[in-house]
Structures are given as structure tokens and as C-alpha cells.
NUTORKE-937100 format. One record per residue (C-alpha): chain; x, y, z; residue number from 0. Coordinates in Angstrom, 3 decimals, m for minus. Layout:
BEGIN
+------+----------+----------+----------+-----+
: unit :       xx :       yy :       zz : pos :
+------+----------+----------+----------+-----+
:    A :        X :        Y :        Z : NUM :
...
+------+----------+----------+----------+-----+
This chain:
BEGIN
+------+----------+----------+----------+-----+
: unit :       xx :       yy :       zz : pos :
+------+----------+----------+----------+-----+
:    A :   17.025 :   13.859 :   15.573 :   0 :
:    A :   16.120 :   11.129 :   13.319 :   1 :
:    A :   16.434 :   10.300 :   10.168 :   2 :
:    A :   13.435 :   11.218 :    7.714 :   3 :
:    A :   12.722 :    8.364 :    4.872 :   4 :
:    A :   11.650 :    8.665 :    1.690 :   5 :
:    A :    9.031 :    6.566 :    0.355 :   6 :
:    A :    8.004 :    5.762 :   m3.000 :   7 :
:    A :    4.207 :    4.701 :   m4.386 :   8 :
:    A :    4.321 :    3.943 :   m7.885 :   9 :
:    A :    2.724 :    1.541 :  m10.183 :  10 :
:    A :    4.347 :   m1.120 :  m12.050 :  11 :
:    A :    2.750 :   m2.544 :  m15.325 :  12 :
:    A :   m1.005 :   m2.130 :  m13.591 :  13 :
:    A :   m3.235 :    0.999 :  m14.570 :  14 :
:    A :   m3.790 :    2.458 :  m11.382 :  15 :
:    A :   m5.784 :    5.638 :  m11.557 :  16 :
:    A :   m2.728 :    8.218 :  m10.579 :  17 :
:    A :   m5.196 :   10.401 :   m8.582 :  18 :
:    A :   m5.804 :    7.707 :   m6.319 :  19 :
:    A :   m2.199 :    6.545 :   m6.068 :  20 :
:    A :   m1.991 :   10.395 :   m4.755 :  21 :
:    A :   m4.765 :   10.219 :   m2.450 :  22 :
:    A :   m2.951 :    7.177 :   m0.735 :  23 :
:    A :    0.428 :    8.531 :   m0.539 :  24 :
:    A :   m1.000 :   11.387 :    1.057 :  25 :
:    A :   m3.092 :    9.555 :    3.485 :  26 :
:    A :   m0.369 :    7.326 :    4.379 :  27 :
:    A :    1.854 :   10.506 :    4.881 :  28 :
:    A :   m0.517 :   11.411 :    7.694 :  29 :
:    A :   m0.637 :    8.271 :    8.967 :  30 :
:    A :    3.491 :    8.430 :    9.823 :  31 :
:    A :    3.729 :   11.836 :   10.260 :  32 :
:    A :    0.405 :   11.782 :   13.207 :  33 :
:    A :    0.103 :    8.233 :   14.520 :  34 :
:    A :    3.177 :    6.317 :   13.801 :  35 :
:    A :    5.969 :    8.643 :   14.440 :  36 :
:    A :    4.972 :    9.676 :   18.262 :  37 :
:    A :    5.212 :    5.814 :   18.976 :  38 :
:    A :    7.676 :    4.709 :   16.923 :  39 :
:    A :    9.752 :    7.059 :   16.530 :  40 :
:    A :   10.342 :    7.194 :   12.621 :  41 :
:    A :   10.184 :    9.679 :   10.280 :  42 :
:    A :    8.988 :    9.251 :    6.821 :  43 :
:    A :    7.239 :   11.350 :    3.672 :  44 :
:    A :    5.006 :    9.014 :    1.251 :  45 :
:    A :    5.300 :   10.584 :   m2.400 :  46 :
:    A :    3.440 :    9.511 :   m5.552 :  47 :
:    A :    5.023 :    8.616 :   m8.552 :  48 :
:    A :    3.339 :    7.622 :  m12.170 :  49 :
:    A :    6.205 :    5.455 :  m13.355 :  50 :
:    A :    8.959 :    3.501 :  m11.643 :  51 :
:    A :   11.779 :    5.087 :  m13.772 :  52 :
:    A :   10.900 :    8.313 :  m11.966 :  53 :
:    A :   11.763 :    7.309 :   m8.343 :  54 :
:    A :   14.574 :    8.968 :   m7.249 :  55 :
:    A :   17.219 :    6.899 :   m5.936 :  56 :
:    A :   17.277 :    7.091 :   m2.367 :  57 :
:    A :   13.669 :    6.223 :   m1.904 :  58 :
:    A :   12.063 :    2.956 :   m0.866 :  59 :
:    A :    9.559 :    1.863 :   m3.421 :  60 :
:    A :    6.108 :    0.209 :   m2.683 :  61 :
:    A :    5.264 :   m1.173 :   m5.868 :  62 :
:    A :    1.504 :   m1.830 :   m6.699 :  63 :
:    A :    1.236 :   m4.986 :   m9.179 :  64 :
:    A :   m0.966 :   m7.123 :  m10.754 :  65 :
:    A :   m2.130 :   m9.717 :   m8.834 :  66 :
:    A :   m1.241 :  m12.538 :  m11.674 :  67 :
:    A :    2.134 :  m11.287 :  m12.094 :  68 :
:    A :    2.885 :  m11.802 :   m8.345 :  69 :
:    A :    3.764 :  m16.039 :   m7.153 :  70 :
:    A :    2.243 :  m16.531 :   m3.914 :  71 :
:    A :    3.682 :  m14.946 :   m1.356 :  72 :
:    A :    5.860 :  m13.476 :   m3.306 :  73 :
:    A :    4.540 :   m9.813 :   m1.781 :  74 :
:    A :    5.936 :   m8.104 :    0.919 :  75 :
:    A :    9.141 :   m6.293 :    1.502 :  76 :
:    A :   12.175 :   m7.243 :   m0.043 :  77 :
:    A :   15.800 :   m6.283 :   m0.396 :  78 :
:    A :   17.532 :   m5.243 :   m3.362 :  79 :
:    A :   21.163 :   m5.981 :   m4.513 :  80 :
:    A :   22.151 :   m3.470 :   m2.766 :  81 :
:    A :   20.433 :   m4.561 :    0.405 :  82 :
:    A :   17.866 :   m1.305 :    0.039 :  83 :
:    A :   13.860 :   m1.864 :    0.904 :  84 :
:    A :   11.558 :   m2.373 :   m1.306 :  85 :
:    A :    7.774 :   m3.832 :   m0.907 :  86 :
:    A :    5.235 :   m4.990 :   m3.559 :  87 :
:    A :    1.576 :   m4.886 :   m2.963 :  88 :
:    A :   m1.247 :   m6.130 :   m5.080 :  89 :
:    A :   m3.653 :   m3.732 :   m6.508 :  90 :
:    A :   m7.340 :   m4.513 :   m5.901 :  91 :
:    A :  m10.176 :   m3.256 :   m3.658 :  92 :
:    A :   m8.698 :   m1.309 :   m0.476 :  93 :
:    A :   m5.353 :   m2.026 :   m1.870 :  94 :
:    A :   m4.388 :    1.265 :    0.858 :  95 :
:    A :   m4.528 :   m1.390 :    3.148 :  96 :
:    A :   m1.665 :   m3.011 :    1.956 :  97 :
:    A :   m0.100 :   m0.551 :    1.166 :  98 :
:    A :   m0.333 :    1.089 :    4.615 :  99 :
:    A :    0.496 :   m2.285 :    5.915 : 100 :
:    A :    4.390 :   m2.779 :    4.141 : 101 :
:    A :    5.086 :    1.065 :    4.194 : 102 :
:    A :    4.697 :    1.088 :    8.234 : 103 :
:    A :    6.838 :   m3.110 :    8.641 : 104 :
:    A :    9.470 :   m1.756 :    6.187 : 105 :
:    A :    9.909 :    2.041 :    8.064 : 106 :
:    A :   10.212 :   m0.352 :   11.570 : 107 :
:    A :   12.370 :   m2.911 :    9.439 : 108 :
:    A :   13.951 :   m2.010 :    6.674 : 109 :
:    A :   16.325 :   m4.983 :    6.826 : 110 :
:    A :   13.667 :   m7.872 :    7.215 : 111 :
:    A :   15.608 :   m9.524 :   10.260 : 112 :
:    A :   14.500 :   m7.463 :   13.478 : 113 :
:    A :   13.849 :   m9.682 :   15.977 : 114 :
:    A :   12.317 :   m8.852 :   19.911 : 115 :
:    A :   12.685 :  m11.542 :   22.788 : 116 :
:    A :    9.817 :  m12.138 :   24.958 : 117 :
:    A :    7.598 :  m14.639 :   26.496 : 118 :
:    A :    6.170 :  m16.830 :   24.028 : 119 :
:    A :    2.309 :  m15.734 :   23.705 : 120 :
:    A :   m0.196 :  m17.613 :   25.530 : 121 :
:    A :   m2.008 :  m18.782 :   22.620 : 122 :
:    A :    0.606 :  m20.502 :   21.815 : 123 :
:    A :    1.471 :  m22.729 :   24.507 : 124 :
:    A :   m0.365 :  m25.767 :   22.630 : 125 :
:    A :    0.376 :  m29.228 :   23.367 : 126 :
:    A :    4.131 :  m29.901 :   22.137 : 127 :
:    A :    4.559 :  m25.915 :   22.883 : 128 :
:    A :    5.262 :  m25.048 :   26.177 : 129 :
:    A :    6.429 :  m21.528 :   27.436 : 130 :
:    A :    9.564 :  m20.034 :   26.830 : 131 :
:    A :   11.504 :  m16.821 :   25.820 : 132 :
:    A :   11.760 :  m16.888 :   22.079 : 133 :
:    A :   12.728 :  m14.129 :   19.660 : 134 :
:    A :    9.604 :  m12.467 :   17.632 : 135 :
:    A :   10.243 :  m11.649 :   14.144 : 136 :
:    A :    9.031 :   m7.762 :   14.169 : 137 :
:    A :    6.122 :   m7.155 :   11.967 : 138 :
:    A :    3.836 :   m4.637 :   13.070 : 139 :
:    A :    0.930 :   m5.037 :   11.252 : 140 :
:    A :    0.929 :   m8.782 :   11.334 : 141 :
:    A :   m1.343 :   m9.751 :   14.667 : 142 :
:    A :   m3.852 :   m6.812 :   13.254 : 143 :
:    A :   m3.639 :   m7.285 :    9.880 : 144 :
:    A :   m7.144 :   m7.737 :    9.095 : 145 :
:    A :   m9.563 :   m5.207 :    7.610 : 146 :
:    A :  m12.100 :   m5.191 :   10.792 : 147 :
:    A :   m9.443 :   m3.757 :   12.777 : 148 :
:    A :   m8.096 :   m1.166 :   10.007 : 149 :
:    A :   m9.059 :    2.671 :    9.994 : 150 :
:    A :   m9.814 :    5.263 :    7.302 : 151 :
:    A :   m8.106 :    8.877 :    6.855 : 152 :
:    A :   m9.855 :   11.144 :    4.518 : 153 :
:    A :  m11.631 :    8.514 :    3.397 : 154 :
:    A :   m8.123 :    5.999 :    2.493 : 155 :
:    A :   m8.202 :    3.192 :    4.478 : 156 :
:    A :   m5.086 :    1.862 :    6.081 : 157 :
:    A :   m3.852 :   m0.539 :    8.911 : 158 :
:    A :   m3.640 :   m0.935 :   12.468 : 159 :
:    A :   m0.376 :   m1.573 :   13.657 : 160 :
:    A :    1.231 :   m2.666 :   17.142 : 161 :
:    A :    2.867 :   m0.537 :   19.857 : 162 :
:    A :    6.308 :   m1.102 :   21.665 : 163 :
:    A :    4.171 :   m2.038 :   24.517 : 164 :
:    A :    2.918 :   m5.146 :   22.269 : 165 :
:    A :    6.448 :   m7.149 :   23.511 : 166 :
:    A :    5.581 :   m6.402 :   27.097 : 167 :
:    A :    5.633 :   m9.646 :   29.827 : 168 :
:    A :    2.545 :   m8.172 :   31.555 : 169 :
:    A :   m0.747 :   m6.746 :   30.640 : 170 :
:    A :   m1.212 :   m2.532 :   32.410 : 171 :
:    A :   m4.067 :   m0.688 :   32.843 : 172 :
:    A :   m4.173 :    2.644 :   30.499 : 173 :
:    A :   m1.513 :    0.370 :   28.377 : 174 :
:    A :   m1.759 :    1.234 :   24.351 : 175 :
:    A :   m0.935 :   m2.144 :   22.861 : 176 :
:    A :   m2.152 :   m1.004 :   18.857 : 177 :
:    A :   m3.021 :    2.185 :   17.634 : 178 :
:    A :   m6.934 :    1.028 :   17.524 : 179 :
:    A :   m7.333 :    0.065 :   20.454 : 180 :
:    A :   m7.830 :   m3.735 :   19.160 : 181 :
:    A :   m5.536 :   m5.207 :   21.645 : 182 :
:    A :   m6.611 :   m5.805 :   25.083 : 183 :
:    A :   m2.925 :   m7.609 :   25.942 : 184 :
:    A :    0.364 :   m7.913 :   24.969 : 185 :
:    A :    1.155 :  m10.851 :   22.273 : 186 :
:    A :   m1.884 :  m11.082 :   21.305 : 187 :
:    A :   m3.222 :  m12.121 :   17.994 : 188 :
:    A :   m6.576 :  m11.239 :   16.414 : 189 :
:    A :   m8.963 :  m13.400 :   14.337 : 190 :
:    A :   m6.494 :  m13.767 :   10.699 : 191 :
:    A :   m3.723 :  m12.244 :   12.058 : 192 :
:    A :   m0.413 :  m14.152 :   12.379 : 193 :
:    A :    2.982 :  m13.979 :   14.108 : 194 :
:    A :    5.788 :  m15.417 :   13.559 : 195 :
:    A :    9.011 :  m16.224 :   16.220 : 196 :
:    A :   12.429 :  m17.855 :   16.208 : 197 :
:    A :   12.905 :  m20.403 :   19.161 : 198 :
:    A :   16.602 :  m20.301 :   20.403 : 199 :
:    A :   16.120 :  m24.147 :   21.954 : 200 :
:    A :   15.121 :  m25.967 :   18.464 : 201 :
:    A :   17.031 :  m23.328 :   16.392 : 202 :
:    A :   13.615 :  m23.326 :   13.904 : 203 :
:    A :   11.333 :  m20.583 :   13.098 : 204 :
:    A :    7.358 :  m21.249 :   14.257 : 205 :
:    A :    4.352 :  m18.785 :   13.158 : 206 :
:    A :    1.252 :  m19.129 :   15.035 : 207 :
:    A :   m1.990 :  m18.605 :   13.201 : 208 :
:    A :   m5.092 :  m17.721 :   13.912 : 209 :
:    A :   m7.238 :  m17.978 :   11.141 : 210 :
:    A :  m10.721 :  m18.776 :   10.196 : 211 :
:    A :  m10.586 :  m21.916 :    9.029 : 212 :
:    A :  m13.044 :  m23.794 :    6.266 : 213 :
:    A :  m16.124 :  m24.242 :    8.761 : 214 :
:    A :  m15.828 :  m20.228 :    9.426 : 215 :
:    A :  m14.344 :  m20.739 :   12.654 : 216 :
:    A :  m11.225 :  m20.350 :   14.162 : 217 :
:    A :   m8.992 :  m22.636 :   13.653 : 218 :
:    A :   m5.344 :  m21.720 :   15.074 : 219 :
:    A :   m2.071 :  m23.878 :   14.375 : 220 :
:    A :    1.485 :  m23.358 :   15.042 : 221 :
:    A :    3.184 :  m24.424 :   11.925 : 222 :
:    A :    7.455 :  m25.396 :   11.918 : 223 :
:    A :    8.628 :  m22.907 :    9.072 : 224 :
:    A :   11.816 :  m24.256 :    9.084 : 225 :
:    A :   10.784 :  m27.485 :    7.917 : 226 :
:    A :    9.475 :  m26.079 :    4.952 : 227 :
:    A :   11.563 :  m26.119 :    1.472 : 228 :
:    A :   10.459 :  m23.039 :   m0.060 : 229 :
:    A :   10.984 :  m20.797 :    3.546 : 230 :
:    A :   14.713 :  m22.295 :    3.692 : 231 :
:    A :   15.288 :  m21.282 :   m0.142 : 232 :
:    A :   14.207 :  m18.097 :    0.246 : 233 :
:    A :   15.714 :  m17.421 :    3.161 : 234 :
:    A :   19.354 :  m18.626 :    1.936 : 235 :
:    A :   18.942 :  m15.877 :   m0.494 : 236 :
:    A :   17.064 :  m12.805 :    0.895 : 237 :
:    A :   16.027 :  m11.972 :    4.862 : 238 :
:    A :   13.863 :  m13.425 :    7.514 : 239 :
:    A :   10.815 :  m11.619 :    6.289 : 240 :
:    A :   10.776 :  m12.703 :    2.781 : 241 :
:    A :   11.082 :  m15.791 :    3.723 : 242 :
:    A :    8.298 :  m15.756 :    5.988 : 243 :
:    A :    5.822 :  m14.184 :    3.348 : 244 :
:    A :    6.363 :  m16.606 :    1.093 : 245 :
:    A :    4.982 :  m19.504 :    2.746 : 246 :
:    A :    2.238 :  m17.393 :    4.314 : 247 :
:    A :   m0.920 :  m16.991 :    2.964 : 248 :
:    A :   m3.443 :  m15.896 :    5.319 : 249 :
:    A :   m6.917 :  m15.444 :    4.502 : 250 :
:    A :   m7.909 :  m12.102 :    2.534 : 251 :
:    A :   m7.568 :   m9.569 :    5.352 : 252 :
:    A :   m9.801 :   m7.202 :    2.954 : 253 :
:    A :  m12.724 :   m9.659 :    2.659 : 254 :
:    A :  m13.893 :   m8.706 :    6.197 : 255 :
:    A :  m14.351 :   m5.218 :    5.583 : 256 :
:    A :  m17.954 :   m4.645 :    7.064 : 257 :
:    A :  m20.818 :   m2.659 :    4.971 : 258 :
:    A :  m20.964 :   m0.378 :    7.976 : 259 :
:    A :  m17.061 :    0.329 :    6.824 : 260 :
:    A :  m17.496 :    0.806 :    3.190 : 261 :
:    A :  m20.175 :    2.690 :    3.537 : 262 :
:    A :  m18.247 :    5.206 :    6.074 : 263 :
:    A :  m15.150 :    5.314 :    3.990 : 264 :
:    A :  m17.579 :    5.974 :    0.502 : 265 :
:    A :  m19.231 :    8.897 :    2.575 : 266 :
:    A :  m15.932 :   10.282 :    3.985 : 267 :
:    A :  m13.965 :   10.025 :    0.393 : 268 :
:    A :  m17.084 :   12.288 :   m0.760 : 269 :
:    A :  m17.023 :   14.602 :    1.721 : 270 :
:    A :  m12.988 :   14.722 :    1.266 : 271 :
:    A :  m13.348 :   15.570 :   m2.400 : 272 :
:    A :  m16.570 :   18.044 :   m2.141 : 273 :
:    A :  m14.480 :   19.982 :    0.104 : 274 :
:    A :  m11.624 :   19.994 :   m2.092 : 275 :
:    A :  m13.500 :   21.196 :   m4.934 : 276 :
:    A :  m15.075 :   23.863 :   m3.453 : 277 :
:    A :  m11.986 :   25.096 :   m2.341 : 278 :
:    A :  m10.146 :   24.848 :   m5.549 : 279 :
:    A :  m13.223 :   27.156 :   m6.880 : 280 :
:    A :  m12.654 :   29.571 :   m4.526 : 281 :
:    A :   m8.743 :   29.308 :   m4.751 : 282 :
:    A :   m8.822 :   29.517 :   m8.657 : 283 :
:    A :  m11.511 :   33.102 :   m7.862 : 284 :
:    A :   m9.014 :   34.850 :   m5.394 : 285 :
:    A :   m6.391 :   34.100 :   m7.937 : 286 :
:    A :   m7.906 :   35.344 :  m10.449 : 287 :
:    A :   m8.890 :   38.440 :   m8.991 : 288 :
:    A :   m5.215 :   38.855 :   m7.665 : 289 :
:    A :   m3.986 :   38.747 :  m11.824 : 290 :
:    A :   m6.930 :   41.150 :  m12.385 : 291 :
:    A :   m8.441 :   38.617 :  m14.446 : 292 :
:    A :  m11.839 :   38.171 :  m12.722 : 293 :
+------+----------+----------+----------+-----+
């Protein structure tokens, strides 16, 4: 029997409307408890909180921010000085996605150094990159991070995210790579997603990217983290992962949400919160009636 985690969704110095902080917690509850769990294997509740002195301690916080009080990069999952979780998101438009996004990386790796060997992906062997077994940093949101592949519960919309089966050397019929559907393969990486990998030969850490680039076309590069400043300060302090964030900085993964999408999550939040009222109303008449007040 597995553990069960506690998570924590709380704003910090943002006004975030506390019935939507609630509406995400709950919808990201559902997403662990229905599609995550029965893959992965982890067991987690999603609570809301209104302030971050009212966490309990024990729980992992996701902390939603201001997007001018966080340095570039500087999101993500992090780990404390007691070597606990902890994530900070942006708020903004969709922020569920996010979200959704560092709750489900931080339940599969709370320590920020999980690492899988495989092949290296095929989109990677590039000229100056030929195959070999390296070790993939485990992120599983990161090669279907973007909003075209996300999907909506009760109107919340949160991310795709990779199976097991991602790491596999061969591609099987009937084979669920992502929870979407998005993947046709394993290691594969969809338009603005990333992934990042530690080759054993050089001893560096690479990320392959494949983003749109400028001309709105995709333009992927493999880019030598290692030889970055920044990614070897961070990392001489905190974990792989923070590291990695902090010199990544794909393209907005919410910016491609289509009007076909917004309009369907708009409709479903309405339908969501119709049906809520009208069964408050009759909740708060049987109740009533129960006290004898009616």
C-alpha cells in the first residue's frame, strides 16, 4: 500500500480568487486520484488553502505567485532546507495548467534527481549527436507540456503527462505512451515540449528542444546545459531539476490554447457551476424541511 501525499494550493502575495484556487485543487484531486494513480502508482489529495501560514506541515506546497516577483526560471519545484518539495507557479490565464503540471513532476519526483536510462530519442541524433544510452532526467509533463495537448475536468484545465511506457526501446501496438493519447512513440517530443538527459560518456547534461522558433516554425536544438553558468550554480546548491528550470524558458505553453478549447472549457465551467447551484437549492430545501423550517 502506498503512501498517500498531501498537497498544498495556496497563494502567496497574489489575489487569487479563493473559489477558484478550490475549483483547481479539486480538479487536480481527480486528476491523481482517476488518471494518474492507476499508471503511476501514487497517491495524493490536492487541498486549498487561503494563506501560506495555514499549510500544515507535512504538505507539499504549490505556491501561485506573481509573475514579476518570480526571476526567470526561477518556477518549478524546489527543495526546502529540509530537503521537502515545494513548486511555485505563476498565476495568469489557465494557470491550472501549471499547476497540474508541477503537482503531477513533484508526486513522480519529489527529490528533483530521478533519472531513467534509455536510448537516446531519435530526434536527437543530430549531427555531433549520435545514439547512445543516456540517463533522462524524469519530468512527466515536459515532452507534452503544451496547452494543445492539455485536457479539462469540470471545466479546470490541466496537463498531459507521460506513461512508464514513454522510456520504452520500441514502439507497441495498443501501447499508452501519455494519458491523451498525444504520443504515437516512445521518447518522443511534441511541438514546445522539451526533455532533458544526462550523457554518462561526456559527463554533461543536454536538453533537446523542440520549439517554434521566430519564423513560427520548428526549430529544434540540443543545447549543452552544463556549459552554462547559471545551470552549474544552481545546481551546486539545489537538485537536477531546479537547475534545469532555470535556464529553460520554453515558449508560453498556454498561448496555444485553441478557441475551440476555451470555448469548451467556458461551456463546461458553466455547466459545472449551474449544476452545483441547483443542487445547493435543493440541498439547502431538504434541509430545511428536515429542521422543520420550510
Amino acid at each position: 500500500m502506498s503512501t498517500v501525499v498531501h498537497v498544498a494550493l495556496v497563494p502567496r502575495g497574489v489575489n487569487v480568487d479563493i473559489a477558484e484556487v478550490t475549483s483547481v485543487a479539486a480538479a487536480l484531486s481527480i486528476q491523481v486520484a482517476r488518471d494518474f494513480r492507476p499508471i503511476w502508482g501514487i497517491s495524493a489529495t490536492v487541498s486549498a488553502f487561503t494563506d501560506p501560514s495555514q499549510v500544515p506541515v507535512g504538505f507539499w506546497p504549490i505556491y501561485i505567485e506573481d509573475p514579476s516577483n518570480l526571476p526567470q526560471g526561477a518556477g518549478g519545484v524546489h527543495l526546502d532546507n529540509s530537503n521537502q518539495p515545494y513548486s511555485l507557479i505563476e498565476t495568469g490565464d489557465h494557470w491550472s495548467l501549471d499547476a497540474s503540471h508541477e503537482c503531477l513532476e513533484m508526486l513522480v519526483d519529489p527529490t528533483g534527481n530521478k533519472t531513467q536510462a534509455a536510448e537516446l530519442l531519435a530526434q536527437a541524433v543530430l549531427p555531433g549527436h549520435t545514439a547512445s544510452q543516456v540517463e533522462y532526467v524524469v519530468e512527466v509533463c515536459d515532452p507534452v507540456e503544451d496547452a494543445q495537448y492539455a485536457y479539462q475536468i469540470n471545466g479546470v484545465l490541466v496537463s498531459d503527462f507521460f506513461t512508464p511506457s514513454f522510456y520504452d526501446p520500441v514502439a507497441t501496438q495498443g501501447t499508452r505512451y501519455d494519458f491523451t493519447g498525444a504520443l504515437t512513440k516512445p521518447l518522443q517530443v511534441l511541438t514546445n515540449g522539451y526533455i532533458s538527459y544526462l550523457d554518462p560518456a561526456s559527463g554533461n547534461t543536454y536538453q533537446y528542444r523542440n520549439f517554434i522558433g521566430p519564423n513560427g516554425q520548428l526549430d529544434p536544438e540540443i543545447l549543452n546545459l552544463s556549459a552554462n553558468a547559471q545551470f552549474n550554480d544552481v545546481l551546486a546548491k539545489e537538485a537536477l531539476r531546479p537547475a534545469i528550470d532555470r535556464v529553460t524558458c520554453p515558449p508560453d505553453f498556454r498561448a496555444s490554447l485553441t478557441d475551440s478549447q476555451r470555448m469548451s472549457l467556458s461551456s463546461r465551467r458553466d455547466e459545472v457551476q449551474k449544476a452545483a447551484k441547483f443542487r445547493s437549492d435543493r440541498h439547502n430545501v431538504e434541509i430545511l424541511a428536515a429542521l422543520g423550517k420550510s
